[in-house]
N, CA, C and O atoms as CSV, one atom per row, in Angstrom:
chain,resi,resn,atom,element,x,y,z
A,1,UNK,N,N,33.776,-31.391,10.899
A,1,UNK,CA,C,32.520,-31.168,10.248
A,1,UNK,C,C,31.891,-29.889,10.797
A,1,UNK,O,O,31.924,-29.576,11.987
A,2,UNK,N,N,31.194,-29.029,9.624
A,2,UNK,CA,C,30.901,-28.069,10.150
A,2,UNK,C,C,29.857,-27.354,9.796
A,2,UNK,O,O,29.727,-26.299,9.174
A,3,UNK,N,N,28.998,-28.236,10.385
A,3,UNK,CA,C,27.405,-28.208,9.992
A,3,UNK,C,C,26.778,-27.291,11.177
A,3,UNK,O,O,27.101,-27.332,12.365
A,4,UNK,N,N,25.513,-26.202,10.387
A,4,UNK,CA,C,25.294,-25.293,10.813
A,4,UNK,C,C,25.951,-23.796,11.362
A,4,UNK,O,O,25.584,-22.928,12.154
A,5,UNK,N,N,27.044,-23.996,10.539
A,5,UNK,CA,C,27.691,-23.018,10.781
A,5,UNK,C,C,27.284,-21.644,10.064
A,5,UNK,O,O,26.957,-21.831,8.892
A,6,UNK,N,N,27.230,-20.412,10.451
A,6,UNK,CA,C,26.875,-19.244,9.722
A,6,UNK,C,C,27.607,-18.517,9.140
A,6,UNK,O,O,26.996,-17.933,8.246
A,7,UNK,N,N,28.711,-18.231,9.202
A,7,UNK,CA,C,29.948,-18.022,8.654
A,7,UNK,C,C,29.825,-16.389,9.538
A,7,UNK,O,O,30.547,-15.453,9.193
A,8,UNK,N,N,29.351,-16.329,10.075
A,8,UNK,CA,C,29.562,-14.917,11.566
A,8,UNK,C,C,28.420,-13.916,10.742
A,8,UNK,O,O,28.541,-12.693,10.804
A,9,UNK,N,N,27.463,-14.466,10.079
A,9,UNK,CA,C,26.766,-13.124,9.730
A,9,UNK,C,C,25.499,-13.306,10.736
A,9,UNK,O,O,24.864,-12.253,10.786
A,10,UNK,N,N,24.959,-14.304,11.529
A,10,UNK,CA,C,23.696,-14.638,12.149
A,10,UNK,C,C,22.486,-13.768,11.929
A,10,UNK,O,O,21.808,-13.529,10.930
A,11,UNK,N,N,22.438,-13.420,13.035
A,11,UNK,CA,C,21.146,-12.294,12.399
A,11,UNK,C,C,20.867,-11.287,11.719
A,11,UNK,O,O,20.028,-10.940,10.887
A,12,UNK,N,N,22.101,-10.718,12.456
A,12,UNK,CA,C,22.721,-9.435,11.731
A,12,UNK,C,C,22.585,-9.022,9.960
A,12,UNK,O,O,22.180,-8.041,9.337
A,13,UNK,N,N,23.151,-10.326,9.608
A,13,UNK,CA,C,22.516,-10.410,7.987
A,13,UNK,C,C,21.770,-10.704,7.432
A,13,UNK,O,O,21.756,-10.740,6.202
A,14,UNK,N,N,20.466,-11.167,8.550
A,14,UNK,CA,C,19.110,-11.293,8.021
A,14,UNK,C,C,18.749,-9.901,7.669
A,14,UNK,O,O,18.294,-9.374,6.654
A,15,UNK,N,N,19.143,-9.428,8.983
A,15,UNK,CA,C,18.649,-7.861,8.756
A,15,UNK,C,C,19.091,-7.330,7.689
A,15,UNK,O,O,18.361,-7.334,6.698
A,16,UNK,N,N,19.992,-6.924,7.647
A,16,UNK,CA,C,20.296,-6.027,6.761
A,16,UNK,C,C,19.628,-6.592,5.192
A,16,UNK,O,O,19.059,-5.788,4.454
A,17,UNK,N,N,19.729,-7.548,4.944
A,17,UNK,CA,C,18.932,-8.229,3.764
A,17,UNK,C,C,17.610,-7.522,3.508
A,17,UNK,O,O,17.347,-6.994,2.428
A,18,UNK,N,N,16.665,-7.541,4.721
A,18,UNK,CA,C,15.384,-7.533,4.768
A,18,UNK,C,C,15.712,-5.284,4.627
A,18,UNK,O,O,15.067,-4.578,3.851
A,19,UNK,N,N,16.342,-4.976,5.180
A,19,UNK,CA,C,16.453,-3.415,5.474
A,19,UNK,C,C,16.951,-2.945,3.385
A,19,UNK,O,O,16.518,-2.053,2.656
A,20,UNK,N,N,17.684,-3.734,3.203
A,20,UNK,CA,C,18.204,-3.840,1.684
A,20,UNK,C,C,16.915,-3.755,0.964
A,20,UNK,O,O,16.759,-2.802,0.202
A,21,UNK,N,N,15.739,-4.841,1.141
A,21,UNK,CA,C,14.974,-5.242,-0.178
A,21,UNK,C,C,13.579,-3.935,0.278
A,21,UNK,O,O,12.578,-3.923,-0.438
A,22,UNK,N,N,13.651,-3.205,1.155
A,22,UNK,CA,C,12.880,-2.518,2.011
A,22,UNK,C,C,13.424,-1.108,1.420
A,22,UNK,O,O,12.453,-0.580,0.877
A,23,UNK,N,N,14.568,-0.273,1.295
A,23,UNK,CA,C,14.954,0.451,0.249
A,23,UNK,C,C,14.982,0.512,-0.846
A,23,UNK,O,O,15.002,1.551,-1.508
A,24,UNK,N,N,14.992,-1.015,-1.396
A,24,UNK,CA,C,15.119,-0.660,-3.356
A,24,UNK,C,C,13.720,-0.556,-2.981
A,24,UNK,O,O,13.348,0.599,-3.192
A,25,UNK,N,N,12.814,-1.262,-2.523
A,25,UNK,CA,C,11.301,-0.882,-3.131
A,25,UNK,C,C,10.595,0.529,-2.715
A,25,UNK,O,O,9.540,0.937,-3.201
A,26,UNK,N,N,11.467,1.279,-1.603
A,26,UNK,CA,C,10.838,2.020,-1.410
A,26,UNK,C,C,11.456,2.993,-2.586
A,26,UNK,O,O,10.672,3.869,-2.952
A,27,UNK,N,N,12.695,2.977,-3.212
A,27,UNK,CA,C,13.227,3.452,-4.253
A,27,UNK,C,C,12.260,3.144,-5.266
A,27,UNK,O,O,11.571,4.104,-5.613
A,28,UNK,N,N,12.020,1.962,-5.869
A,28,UNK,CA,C,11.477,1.640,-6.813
A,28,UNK,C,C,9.466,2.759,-6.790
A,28,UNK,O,O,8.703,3.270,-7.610
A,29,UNK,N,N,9.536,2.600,-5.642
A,29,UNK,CA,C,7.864,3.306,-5.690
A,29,UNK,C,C,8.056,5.129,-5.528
A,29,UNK,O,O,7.120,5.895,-5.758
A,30,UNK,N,N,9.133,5.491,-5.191
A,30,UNK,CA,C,9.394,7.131,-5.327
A,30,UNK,C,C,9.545,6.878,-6.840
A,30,UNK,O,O,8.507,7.304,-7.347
A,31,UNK,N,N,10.336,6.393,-7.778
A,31,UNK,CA,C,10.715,6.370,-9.064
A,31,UNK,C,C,9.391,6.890,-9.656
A,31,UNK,O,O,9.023,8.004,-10.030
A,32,UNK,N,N,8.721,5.486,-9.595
A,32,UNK,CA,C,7.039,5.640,-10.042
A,32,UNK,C,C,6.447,6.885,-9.751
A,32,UNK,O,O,5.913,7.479,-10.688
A,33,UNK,N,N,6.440,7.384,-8.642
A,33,UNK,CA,C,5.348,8.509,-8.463
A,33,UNK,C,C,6.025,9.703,-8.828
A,33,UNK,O,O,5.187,10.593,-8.681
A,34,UNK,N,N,7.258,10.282,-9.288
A,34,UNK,CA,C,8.637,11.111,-9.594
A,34,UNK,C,C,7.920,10.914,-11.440
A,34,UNK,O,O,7.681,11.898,-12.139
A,35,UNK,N,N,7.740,9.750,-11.815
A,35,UNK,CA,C,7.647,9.712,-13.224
A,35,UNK,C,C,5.866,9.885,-13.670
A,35,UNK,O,O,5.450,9.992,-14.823
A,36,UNK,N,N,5.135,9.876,-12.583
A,36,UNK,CA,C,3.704,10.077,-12.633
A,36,UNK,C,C,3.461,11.759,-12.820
A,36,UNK,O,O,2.771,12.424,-13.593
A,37,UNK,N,N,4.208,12.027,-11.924
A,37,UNK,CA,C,3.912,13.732,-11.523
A,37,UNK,C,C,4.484,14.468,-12.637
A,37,UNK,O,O,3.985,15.517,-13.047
A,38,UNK,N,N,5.618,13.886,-13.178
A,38,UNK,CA,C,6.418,14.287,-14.681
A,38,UNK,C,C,5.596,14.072,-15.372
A,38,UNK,O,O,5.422,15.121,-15.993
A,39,UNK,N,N,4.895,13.328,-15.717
A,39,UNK,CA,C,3.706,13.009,-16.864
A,39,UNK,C,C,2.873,13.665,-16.900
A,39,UNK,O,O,2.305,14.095,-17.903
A,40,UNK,N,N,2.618,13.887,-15.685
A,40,UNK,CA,C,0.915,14.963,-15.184
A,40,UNK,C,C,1.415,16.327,-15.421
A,40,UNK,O,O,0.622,17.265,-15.341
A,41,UNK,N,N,2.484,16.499,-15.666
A,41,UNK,CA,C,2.907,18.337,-15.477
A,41,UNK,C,C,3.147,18.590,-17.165
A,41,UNK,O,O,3.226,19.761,-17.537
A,42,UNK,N,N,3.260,17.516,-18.160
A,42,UNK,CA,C,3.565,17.670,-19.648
A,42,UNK,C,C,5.398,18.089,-19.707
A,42,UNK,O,O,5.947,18.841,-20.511
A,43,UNK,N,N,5.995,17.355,-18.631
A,43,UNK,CA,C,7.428,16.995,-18.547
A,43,UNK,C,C,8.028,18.840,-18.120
A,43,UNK,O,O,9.211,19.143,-17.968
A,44,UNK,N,N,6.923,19.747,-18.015
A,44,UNK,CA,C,7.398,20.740,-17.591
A,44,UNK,C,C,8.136,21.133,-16.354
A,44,UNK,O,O,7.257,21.210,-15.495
A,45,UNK,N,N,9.351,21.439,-15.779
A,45,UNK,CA,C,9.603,21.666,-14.575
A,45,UNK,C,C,9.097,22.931,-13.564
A,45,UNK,O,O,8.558,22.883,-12.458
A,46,UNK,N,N,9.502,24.108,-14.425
A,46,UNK,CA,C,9.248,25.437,-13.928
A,46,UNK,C,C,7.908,25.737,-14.617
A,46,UNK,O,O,7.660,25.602,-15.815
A,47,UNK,N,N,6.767,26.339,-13.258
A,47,UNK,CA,C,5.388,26.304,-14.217
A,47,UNK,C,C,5.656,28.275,-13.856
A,47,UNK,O,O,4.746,28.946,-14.344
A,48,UNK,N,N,6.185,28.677,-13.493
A,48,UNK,CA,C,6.417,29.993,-13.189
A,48,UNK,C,C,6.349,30.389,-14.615
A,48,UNK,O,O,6.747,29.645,-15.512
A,49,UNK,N,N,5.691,31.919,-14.884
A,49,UNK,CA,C,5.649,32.095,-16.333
A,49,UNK,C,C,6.603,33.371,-16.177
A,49,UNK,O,O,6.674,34.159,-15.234
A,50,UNK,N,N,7.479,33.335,-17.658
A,50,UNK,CA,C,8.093,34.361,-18.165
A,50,UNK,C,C,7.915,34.574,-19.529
A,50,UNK,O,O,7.142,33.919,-20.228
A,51,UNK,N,N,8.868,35.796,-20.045
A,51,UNK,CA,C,8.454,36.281,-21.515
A,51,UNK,C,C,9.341,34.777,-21.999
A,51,UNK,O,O,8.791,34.468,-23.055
A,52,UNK,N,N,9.985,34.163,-21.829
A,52,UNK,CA,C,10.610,33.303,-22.465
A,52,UNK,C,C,9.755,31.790,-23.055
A,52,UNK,O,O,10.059,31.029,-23.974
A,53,UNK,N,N,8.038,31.754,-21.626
A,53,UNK,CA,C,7.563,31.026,-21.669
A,53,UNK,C,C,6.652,30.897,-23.323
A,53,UNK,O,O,6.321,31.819,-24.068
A,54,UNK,N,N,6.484,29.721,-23.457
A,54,UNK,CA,C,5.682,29.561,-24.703
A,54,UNK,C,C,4.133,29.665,-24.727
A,54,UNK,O,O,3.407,29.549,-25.714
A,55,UNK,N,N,3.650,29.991,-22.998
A,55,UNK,CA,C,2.457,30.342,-23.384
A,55,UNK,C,C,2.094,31.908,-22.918
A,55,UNK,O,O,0.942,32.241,-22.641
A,56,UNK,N,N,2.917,32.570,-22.882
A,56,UNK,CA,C,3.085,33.730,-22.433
A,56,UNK,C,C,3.739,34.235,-23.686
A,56,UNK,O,O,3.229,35.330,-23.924
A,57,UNK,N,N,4.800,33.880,-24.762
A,57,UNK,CA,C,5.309,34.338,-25.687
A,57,UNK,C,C,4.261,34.528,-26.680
A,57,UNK,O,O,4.361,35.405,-27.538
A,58,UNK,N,N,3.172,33.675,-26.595
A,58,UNK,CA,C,1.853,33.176,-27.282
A,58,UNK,C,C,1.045,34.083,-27.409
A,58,UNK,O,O,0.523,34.399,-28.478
A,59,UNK,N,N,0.759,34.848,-25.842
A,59,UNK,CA,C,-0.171,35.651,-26.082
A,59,UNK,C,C,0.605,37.140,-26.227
A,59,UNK,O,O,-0.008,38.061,-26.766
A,60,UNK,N,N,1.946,37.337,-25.737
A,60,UNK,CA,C,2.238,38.793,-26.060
A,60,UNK,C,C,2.595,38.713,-27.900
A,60,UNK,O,O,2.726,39.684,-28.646
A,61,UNK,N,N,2.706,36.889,-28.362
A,61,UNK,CA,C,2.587,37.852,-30.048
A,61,UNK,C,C,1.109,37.956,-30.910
A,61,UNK,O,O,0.814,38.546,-31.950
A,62,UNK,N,N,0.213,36.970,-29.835
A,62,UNK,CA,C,-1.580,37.578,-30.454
A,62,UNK,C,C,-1.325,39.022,-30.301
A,62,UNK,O,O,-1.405,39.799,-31.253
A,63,UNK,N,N,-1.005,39.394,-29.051
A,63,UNK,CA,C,-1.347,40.850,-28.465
A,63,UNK,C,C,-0.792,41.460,-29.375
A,63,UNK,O,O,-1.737,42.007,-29.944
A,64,UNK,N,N,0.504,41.851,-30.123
A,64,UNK,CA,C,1.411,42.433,-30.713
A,64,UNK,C,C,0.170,42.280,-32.119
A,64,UNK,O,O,-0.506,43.250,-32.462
A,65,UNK,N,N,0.079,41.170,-32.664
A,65,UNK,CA,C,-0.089,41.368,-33.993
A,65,UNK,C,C,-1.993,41.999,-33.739
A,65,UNK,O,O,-2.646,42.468,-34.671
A,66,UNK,N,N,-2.436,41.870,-32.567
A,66,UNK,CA,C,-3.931,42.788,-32.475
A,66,UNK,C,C,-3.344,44.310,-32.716
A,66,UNK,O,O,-3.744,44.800,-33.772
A,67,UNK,N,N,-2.668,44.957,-32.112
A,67,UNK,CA,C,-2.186,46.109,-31.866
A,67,UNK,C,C,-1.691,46.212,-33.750
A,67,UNK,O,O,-2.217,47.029,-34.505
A,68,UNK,N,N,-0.947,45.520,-34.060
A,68,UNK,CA,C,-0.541,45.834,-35.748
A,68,UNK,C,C,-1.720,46.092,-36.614
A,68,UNK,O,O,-1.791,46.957,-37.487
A,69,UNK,N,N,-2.334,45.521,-36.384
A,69,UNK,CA,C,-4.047,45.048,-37.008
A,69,UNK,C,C,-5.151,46.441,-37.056
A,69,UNK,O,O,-6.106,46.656,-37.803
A,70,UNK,N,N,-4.441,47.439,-35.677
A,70,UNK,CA,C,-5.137,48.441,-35.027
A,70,UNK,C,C,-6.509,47.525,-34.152
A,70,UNK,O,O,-7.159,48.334,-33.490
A,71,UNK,N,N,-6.804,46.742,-34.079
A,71,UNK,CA,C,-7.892,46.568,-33.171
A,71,UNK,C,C,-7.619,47.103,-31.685
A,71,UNK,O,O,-8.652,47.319,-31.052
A,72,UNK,N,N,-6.493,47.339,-31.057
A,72,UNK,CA,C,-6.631,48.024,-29.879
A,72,UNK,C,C,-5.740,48.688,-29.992
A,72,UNK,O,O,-4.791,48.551,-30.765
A,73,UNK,N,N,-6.027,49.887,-28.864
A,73,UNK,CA,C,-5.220,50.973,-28.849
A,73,UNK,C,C,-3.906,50.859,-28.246
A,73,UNK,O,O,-3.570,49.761,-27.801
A,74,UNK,N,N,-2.969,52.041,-28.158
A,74,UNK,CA,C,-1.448,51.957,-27.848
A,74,UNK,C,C,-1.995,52.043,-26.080
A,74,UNK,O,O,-1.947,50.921,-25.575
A,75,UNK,N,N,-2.215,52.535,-25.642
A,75,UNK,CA,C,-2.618,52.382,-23.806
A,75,UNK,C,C,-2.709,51.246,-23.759
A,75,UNK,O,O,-1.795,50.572,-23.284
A,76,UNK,N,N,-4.221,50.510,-24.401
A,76,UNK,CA,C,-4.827,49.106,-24.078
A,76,UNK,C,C,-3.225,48.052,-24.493
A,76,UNK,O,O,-2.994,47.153,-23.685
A,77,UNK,N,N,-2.488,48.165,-25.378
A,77,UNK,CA,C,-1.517,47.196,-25.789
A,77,UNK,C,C,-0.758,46.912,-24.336
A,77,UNK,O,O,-0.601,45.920,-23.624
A,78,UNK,N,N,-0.288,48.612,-24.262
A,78,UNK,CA,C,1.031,48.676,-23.207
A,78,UNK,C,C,0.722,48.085,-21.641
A,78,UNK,O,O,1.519,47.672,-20.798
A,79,UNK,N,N,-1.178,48.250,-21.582
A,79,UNK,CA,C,-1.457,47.806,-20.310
A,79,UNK,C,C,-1.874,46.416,-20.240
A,79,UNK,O,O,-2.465,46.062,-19.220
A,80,UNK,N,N,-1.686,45.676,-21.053
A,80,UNK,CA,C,-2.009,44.339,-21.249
A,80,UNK,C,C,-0.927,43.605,-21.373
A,80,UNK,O,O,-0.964,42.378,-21.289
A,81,UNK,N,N,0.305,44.379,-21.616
A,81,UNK,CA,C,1.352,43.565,-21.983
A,81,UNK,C,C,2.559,43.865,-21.032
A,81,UNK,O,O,3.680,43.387,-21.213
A,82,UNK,N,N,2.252,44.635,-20.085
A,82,UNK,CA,C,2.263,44.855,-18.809
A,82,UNK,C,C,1.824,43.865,-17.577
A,82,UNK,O,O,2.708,43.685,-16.740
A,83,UNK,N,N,0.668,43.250,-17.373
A,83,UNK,CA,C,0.003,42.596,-16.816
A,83,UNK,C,C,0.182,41.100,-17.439
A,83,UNK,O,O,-0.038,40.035,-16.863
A,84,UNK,N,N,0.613,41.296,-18.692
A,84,UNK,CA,C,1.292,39.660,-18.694
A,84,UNK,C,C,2.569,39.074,-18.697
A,84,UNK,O,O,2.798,37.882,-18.900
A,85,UNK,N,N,3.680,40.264,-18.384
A,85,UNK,CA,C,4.967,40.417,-18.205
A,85,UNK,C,C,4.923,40.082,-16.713
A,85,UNK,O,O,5.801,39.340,-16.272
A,86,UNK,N,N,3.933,40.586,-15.857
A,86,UNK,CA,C,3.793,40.268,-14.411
A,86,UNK,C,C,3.463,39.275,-14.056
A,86,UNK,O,O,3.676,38.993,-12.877
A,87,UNK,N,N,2.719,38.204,-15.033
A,87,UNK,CA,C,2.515,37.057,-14.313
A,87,UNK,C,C,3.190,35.976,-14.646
A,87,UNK,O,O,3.028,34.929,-14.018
C-alpha cells in the first residue's frame, strides 16, 4: 500500500506550478498593456515622419496645390517644403 506517496515531485513541483501560473499572468498582463499602447498610438508603429508619411504627404500636397493656385511664392514653396522634408 502506498499511501501518501508523491511520486518524487515533493516540493519541488509545488514550485514550479506556482513559478508556472506566476509567468502566464505576468504574460497575460504585458499582452494587455502591448495591446493598450497599440490602441493609444492608432496601431501606428513608427511615429518618425517621412515623405512617405500620410500626414506629411498631406501637407506637402496642400503645399504643392497652394503654390499651383499661385497663393505663395516659388522661395516660400521651396522653404516650406524643405522644413517639412526635415521633420
Amino acid at each position: 500500500m502506498m499511501m501518501g506517496h508523491d511520486w518524487g515531485l515533493g516540493w519541488g513541483g509545488m514550485w514550479f506550478g506556482w513559478l508556472l501560473m506566476i509567468g502566464f499572468t505576468a504574460a497575460v498582463v504585458v499582452l494587455i498593456v502591448w495591446l493598450i499602447r497599440l490602441s493609444a498610438q492608432g496601431g501606428r508603429f513608427n511615429t518618425g515622419a517621412s515623405e512617405s508619411d500620410p500626414q506629411v504627404q498631406s501637407a506637402l500636397d496642400i503645399l504643392q496645390a497652394r503654390y499651383a493656385r499661385g497663393e505663395i511664392s516659388k522661395e516660400e514653396y521651396l522653404d516650406v517644403r524643405a522644413t517639412l522634408l526635415r521633420t
